[in-house]
Each structure stands twice: as C-alpha cells, then as structure tokens.
FIMARLO-230874 format. One line per 3 residues: number of its first residue (from 0); their letters; for each residue x, y, z of N, C-alpha, C, O. Coordinates in pm, whole numbers. Atoms other than C-alpha are relative to their C-alpha. Layout:
# FIMARLO-230874
NUM = a = X:Y:Z:X:Y:Z:X:Y:Z:X:Y:Z ~ ...
***
This chain:
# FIMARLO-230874
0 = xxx = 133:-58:3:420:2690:-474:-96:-91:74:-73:-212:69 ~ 145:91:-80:95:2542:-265:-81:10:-67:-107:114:-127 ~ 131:59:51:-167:2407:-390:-75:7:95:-71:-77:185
3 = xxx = 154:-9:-94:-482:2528:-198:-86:-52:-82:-110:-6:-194 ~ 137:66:8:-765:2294:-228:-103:23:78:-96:20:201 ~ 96:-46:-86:-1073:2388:-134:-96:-108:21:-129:-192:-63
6 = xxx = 84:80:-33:-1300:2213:58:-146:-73:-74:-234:-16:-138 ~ 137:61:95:-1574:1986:-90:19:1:-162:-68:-21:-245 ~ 23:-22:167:-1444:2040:-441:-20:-121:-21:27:-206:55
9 = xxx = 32:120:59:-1572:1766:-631:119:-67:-68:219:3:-85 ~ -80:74:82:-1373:1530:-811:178:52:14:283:1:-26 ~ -185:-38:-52:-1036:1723:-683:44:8:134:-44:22:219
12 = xxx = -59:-22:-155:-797:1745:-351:67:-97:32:62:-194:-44 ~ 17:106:-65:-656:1532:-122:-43:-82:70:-43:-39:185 ~ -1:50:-80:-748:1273:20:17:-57:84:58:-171:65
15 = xxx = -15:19:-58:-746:1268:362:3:-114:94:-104:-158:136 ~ 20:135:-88:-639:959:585:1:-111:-82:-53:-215:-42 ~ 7:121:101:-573:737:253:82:-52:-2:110:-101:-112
18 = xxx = -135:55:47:-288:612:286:98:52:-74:111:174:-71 ~ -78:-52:116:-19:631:11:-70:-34:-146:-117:-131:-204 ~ 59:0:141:-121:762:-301:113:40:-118:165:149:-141
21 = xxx = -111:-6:86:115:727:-547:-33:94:-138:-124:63:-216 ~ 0:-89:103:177:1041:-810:100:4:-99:76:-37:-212 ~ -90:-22:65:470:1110:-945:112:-143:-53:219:-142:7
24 = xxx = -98:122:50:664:735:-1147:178:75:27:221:186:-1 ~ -118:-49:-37:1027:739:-1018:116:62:-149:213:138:-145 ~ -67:-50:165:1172:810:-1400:-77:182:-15:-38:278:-81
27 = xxx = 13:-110:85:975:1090:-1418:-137:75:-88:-192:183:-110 ~ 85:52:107:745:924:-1653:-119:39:-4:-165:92:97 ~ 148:-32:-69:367:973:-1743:-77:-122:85:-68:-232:32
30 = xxx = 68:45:-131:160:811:-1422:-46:-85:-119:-51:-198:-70 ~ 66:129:13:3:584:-1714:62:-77:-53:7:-144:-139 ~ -69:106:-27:312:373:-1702:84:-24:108:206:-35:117
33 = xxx = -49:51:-100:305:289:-1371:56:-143:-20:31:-219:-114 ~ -32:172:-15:490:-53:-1250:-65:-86:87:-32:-129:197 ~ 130:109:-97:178:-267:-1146:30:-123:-22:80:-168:-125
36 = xxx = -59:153:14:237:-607:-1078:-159:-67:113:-247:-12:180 ~ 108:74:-75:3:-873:-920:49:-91:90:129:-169:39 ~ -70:54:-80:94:-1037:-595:-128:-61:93:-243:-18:107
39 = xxx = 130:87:-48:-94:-1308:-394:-5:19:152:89:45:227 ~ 25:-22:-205:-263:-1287:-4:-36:-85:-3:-130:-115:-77 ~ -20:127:-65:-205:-1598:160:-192:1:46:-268:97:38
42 = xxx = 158:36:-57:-583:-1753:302:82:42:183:13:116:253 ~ -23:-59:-132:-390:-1684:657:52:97:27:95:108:142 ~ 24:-116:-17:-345:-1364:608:-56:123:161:-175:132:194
45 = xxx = 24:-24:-90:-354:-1169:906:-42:158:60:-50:218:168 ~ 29:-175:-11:-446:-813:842:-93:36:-101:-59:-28:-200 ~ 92:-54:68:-707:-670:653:54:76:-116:134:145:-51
48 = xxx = -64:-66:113:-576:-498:329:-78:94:-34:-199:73:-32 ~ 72:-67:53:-658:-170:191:106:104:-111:218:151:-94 ~ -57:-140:102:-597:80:-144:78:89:75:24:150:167
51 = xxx = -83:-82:-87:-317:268:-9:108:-66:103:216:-14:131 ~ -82:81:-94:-157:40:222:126:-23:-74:134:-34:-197 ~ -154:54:12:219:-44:222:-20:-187:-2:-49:-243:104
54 = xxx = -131:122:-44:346:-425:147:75:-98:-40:87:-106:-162 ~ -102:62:5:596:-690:187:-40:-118:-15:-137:-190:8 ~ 18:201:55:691:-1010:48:131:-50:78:241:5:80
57 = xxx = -100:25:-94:875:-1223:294:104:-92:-64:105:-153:-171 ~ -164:99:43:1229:-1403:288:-29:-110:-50:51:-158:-131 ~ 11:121:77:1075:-1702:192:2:-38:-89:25:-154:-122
60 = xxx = 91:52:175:955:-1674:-154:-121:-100:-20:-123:-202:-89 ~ 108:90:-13:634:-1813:-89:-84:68:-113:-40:177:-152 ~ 72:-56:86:348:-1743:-355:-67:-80:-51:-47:-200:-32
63 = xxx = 161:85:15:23:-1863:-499:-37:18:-191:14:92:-275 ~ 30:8:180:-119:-1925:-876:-100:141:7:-122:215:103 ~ 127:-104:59:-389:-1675:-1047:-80:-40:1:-61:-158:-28
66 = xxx = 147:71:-12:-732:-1766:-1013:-32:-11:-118:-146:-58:-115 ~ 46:89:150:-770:-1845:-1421:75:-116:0:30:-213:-61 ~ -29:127:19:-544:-2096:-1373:-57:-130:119:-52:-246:76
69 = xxx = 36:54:-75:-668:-2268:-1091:-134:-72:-3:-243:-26:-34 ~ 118:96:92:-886:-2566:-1146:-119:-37:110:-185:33:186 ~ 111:50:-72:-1113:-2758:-983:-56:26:184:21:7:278
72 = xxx = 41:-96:-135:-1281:-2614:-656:67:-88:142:71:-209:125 ~ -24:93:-133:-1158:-2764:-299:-36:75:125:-85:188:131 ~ 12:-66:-161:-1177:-2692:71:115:156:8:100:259:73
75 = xxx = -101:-100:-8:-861:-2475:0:30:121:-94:98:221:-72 ~ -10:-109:110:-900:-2291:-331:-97:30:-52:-93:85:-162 ~ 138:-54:16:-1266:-2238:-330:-4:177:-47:-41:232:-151
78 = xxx = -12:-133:8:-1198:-1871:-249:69:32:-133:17:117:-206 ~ -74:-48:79:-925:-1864:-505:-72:-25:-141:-16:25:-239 ~ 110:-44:120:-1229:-1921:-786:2:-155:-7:-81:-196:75
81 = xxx = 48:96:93:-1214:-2274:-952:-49:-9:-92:-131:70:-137 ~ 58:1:149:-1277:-2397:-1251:63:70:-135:1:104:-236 ~ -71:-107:63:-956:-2207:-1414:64:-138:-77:32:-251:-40
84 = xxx = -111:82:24:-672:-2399:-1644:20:-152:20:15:-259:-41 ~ -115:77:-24:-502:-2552:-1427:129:-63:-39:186:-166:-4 ~ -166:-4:37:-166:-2466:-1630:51:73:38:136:120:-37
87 = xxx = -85:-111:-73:-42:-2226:-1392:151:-17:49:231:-80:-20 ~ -79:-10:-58:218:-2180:-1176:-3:29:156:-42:135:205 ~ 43:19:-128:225:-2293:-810:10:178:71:-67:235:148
90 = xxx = -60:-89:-97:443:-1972:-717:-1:118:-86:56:218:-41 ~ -5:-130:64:383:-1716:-1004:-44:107:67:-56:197:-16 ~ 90:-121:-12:211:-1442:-796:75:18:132:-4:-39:207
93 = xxx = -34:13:-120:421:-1397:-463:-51:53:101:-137:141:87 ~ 112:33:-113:281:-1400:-182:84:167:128:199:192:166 ~ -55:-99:-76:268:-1056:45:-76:52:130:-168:-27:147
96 = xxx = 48:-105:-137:142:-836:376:-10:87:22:22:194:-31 ~ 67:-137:-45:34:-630:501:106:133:89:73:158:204 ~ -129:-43:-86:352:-402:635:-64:108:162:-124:216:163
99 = xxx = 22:-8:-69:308:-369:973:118:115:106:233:92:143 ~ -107:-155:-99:446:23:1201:75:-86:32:46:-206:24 ~ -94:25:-87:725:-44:1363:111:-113:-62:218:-131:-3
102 = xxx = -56:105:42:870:-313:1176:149:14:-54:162:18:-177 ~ -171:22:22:1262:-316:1150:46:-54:-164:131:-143:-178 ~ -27:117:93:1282:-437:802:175:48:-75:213:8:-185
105 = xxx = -142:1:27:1679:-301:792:21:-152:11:67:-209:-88 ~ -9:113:-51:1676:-646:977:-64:-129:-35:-12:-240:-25 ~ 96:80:11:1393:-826:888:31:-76:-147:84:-15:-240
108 = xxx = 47:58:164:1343:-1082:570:-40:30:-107:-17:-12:-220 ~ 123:-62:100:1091:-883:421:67:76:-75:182:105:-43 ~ -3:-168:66:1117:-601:189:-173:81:-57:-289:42:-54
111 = xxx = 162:-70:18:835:-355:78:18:-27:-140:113:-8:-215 ~ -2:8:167:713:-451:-249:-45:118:-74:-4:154:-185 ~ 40:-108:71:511:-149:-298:-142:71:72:-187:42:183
114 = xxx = 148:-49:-63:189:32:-222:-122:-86:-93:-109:-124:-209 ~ 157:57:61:-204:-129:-294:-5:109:-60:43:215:-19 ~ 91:-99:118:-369:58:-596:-158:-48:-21:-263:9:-49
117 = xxx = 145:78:71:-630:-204:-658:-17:-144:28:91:-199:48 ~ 3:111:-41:-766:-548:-581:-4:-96:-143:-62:-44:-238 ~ 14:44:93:-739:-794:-831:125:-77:-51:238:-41:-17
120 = xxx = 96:25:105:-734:-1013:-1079:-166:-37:109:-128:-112:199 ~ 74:18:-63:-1061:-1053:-897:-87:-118:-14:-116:-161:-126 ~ 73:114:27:-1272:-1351:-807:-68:-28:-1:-132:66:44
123 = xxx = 168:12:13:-1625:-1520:-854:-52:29:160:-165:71:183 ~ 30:-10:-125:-1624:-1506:-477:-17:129:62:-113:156:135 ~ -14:-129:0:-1507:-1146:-453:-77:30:-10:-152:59:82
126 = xxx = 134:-19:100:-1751:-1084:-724:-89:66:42:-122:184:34 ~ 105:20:-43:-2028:-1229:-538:-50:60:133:-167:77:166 ~ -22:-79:-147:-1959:-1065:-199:0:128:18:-31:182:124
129 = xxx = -32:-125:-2:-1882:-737:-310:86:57:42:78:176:71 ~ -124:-90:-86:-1549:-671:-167:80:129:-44:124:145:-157 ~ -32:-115:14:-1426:-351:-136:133:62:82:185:173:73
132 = xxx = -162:6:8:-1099:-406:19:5:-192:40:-83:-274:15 ~ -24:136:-12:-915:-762:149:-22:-40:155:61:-1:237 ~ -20:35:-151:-1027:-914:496:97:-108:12:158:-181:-65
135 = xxx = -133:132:-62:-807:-1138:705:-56:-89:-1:-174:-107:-30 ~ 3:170:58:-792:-1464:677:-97:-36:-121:-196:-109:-120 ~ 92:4:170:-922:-1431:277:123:0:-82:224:70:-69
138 = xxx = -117:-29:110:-713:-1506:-13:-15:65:-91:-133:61:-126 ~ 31:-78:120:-705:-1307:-279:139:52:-55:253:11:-35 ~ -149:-37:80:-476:-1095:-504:-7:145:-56:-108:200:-100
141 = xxx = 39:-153:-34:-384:-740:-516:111:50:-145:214:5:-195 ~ -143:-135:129:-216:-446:-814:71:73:133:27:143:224 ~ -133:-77:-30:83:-335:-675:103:92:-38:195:44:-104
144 = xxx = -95:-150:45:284:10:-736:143:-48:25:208:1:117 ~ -150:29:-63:636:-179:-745:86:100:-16:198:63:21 ~ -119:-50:49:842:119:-861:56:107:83:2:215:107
147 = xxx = -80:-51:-143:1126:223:-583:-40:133:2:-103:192:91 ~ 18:-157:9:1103:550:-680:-86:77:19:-69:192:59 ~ 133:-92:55:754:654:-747:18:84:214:32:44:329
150 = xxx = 48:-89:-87:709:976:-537:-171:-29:45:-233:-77:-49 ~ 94:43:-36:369:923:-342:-41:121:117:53:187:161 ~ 43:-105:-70:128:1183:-99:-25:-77:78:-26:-194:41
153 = xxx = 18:47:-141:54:1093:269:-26:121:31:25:224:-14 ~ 6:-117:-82:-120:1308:518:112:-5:112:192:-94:142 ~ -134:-19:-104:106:1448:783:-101:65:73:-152:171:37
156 = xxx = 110:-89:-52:-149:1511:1062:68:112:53:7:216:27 ~ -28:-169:-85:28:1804:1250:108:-23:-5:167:-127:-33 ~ -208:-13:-1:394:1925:1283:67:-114:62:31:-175:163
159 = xxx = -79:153:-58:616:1642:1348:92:32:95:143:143:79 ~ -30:-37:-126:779:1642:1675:177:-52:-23:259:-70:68 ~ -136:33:-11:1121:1538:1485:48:127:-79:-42:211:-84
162 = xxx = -7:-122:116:1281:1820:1232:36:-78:-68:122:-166:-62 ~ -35:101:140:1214:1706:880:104:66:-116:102:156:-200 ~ -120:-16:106:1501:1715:695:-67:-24:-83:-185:-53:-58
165 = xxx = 29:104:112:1462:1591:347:72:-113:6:191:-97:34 ~ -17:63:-16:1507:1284:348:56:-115:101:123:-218:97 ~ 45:70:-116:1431:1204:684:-82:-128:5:-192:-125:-49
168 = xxx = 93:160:-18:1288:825:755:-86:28:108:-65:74:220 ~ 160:-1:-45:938:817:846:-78:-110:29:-113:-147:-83 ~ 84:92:-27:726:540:983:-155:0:-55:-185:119:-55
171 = xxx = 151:5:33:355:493:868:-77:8:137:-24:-52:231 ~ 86:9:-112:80:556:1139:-3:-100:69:-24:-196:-6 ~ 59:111:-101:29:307:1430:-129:-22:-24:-220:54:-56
174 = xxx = 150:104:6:-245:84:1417:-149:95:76:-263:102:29 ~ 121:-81:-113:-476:307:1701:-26:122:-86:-147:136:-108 ~ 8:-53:104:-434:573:1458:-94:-40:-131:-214:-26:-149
177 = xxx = 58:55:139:-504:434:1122:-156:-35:-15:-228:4:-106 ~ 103:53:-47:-806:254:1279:-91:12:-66:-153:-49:-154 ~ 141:-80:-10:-1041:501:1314:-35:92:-155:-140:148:-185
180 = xxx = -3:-99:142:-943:683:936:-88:-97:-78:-189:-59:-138 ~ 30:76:111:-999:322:751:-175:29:-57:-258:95:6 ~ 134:-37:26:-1329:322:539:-17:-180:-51:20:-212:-164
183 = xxx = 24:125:98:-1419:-69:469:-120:31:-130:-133:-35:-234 ~ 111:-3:71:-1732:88:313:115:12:-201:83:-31:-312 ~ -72:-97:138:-1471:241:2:128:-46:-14:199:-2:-104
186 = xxx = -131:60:32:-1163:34:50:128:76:53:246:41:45 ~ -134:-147:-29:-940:339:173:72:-53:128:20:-107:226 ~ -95:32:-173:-646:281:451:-21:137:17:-49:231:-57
189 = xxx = -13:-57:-60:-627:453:688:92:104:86:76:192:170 ~ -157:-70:-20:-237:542:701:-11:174:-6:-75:248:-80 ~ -89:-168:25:-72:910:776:122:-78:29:160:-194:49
192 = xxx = -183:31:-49:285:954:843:-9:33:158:-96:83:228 ~ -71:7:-156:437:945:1174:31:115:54:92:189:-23 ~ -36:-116:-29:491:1203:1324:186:12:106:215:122:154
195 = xxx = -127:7:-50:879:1117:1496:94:-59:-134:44:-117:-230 ~ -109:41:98:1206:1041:1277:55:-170:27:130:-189:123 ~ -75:112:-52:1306:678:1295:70:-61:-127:28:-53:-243
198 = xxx = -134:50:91:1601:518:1112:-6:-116:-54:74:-142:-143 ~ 76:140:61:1470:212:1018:-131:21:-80:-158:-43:-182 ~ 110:-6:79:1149:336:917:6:-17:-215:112:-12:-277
201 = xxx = 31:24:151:1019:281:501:18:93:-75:86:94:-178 ~ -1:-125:91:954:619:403:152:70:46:234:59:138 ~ -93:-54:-42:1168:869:286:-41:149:-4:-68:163:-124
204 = xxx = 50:-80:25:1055:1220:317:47:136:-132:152:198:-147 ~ -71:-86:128:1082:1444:3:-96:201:52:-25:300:66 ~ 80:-112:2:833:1761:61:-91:-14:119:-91:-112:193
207 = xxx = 119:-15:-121:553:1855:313:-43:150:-24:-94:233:52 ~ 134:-166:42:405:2175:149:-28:-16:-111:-84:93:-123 ~ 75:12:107:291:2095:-184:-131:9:-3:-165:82:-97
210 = xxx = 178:-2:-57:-101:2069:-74:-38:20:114:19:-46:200 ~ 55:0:-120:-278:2165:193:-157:-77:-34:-246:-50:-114 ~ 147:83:-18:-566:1907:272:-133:78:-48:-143:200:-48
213 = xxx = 133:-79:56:-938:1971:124:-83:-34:112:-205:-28:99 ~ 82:-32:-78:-1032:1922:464:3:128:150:87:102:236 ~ -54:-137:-82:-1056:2304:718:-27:-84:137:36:-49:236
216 = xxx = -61:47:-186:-1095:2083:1049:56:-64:1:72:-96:119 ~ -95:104:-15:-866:1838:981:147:105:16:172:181:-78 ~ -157:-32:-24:-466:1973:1149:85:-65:-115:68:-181:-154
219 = xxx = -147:80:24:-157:1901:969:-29:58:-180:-102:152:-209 ~ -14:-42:142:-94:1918:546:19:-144:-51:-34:-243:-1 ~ 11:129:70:12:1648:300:157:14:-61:194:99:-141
222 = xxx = -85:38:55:339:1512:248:50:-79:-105:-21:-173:-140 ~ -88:55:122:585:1398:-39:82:-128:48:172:-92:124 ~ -82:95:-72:746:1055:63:31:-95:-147:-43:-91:-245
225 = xxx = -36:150:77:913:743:-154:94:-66:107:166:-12:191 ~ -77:128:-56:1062:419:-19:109:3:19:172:29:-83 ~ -172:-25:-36:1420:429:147:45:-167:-105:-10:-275:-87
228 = xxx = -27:89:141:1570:193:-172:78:-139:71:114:-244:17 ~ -83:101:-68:1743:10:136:-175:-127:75:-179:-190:180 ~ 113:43:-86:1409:-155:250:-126:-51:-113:-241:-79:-77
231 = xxx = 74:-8:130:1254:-203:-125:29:-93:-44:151:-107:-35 ~ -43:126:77:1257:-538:-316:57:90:-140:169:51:-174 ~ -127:-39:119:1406:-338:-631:81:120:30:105:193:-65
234 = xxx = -59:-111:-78:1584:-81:-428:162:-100:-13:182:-215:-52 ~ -136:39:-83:1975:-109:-305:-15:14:141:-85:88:210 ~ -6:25:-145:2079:-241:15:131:47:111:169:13:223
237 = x = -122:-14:-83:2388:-49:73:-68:180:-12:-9:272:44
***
C-alpha cells in the first residue's frame, strides 16, 4: 500500500534530503528500544557531521573519554568540557567518521557503525555555541543507531538507472549532491540514495514505494534500505 503524504502537513511526511532515518528496529521491536550507543569525533575530524549521516569506526580502535569524566581544561580537551572526574576511560567512546561515497569498505578497515540520531552527551562548549550539527575539525560526541538491521527511509531522487532488485547495494549520494540538501541551520544531512547499483556499496535496498515524498516538485519517492551485515561492525562478514 502507499502512503500519500500531502504536502505541508504539519508534524507528518517525509523528510526530504535527510539522510537516513531510521524506522523500523531490526527484531521487529518497538522504535523505543532502539540500539543507541555513544561514539567519539576525533578534534581532526575531517567532515562535518549531520543527523542522518552514515558512520565508521576505523581498524584501529582509536577512541576518546566522555566529557563528565574529563578533568581539568587544556589546549587539547578544552572543547571536550573540563572540569569532569577524571575517572574515565581513555578509549571508552570509540572514535568514528564520517562515511565517505564511494568508499570500498568490503576492503577497507572500517566498518559502518550506524546512522547519527543525535549529538551528544553534549558540551559546555556546544552548549555555549549552539551547535546544531558537528563541524570539522571539532570534537565532540554523537547517539548512534548501532542495530545491523534497523530498516531505515532515504530519498531516492528519480528512477535509478540500475534495476532495483531487492536487495540490491546502494551507495549514499556524492558529496556535489548532498551539498546543496544539507541544512547547518537544523542539523539535517543531506544524503539520498544513489541512483546506480554498486557491489561494495553500504546499503541494502528493501522497498522503494512505501511513501511518496511530502514534497510535489521534488522527482523521485522514498526508499526502504538497511546495512549489507558484510560492511557493519555487528553484521557478518561472510
């Protein structure tokens, strides 16, 4: 069945050009036991972060404390608050990115940890600034949707130029794309899906008619995608 949304409805629809919005928990379950976890952004950070965005924690196992535990202020953990504990844990919060199109991660180190939901635990700096998503080169610390499964909506701007099977692999928008969707004012990415099939790609496609967009000049509808389980930190790799 489709879900027609009508334009301008208040408080309902999709929204368009947000990235991944995660709906459906892979069990099944009700949405208010998602698997949120808290994961840390490096101070060299090299991408801007937003609600909706895809990402990865690399081969290293690198990772950063919580800003309650973190004590006395310095040149280096200013941002990260001060004035916490300081009974933490150097590496409790692991350290992640921003997952970047194109990225091979059959191959790569990385895996996808999950989609952004929310920024946080948040800091006096944050706070004080008003941030409303994560800029680059800023540390901070983000809620994360870890669970392989969870079904999730993406726009699909116009017919895809591959034939979508189910469970066809899908790439996230290119950067020139995404761009122009992001909203820093509101925190929103700027992700759609891809419009070609690639075999490496993250997503996996489940649906593409469940909703049609709540916007009438915007092309295309809103797809059903979750994480290929081969490319997922709690996924399988065979």
């Amino acid at each position: 069945m489709v879900n027609i949304v009508n334009f301008g409805q208040l408080g309902g629809g999709f929204r368009h050009y947000s990235g991944l919005l995660p709906a459906v928990p892979g069990a099944g379950d009700s949405s208010k036991r998602a698997s949120v976890r808290i994961f840390h952004v490096p101070a060299a950070n090299a991408d801007a972060i937003f609600r909706g965005d895809a990402v990865t924690v690399p081969g290293s196992g690198a990772g950063g404390d919580l800003p309650a535990n973190i004590s006395a202020p310095s040149a280096s953990v200013v941002i990260g608050n001060g004035g916490g504990s300081g009974l933490g844990n150097s590496l409790i919060a692991p350290d992640v990115s921003r997952y970047t199109s194109g990225t091979n991660l059959n191959a790569a180190g990385a895996k996808i940890a999950g989609v952004v939901v929310g920024f946080g635990p948040v800091t006096l700096y944050m706070a004080k600034n008003g941030f409303q998503y994560i800029p680059a080169l800023t540390e901070a610390w983000l809620f994360v949707e870890t669970d392989p499964n969870v079904e999730m909506y993406i726009t699909q701007p116009a017919a895809n130029a591959s034939v979508s099977e189910l469970y066809s692999r899908f790439d996230l928008a290119a950067a020139g794309t995404e761009a122009a969707n992001r909203s820093t004012r509101f925190g929103k990415s700027g992700l759609a899906l891809a419009q070609v099939v690639l075999a490496t790609a993250p997503l996996q496609l489940l649906s593409s008619g469940e909703q049609i967009g709540n916007d009438p000049t915007a092309t295309g509808n809103v797809a059903k995608v979750k994480f290929h389980p081969a490319v997922h930190i709690m996924g399988s790799n065979t």
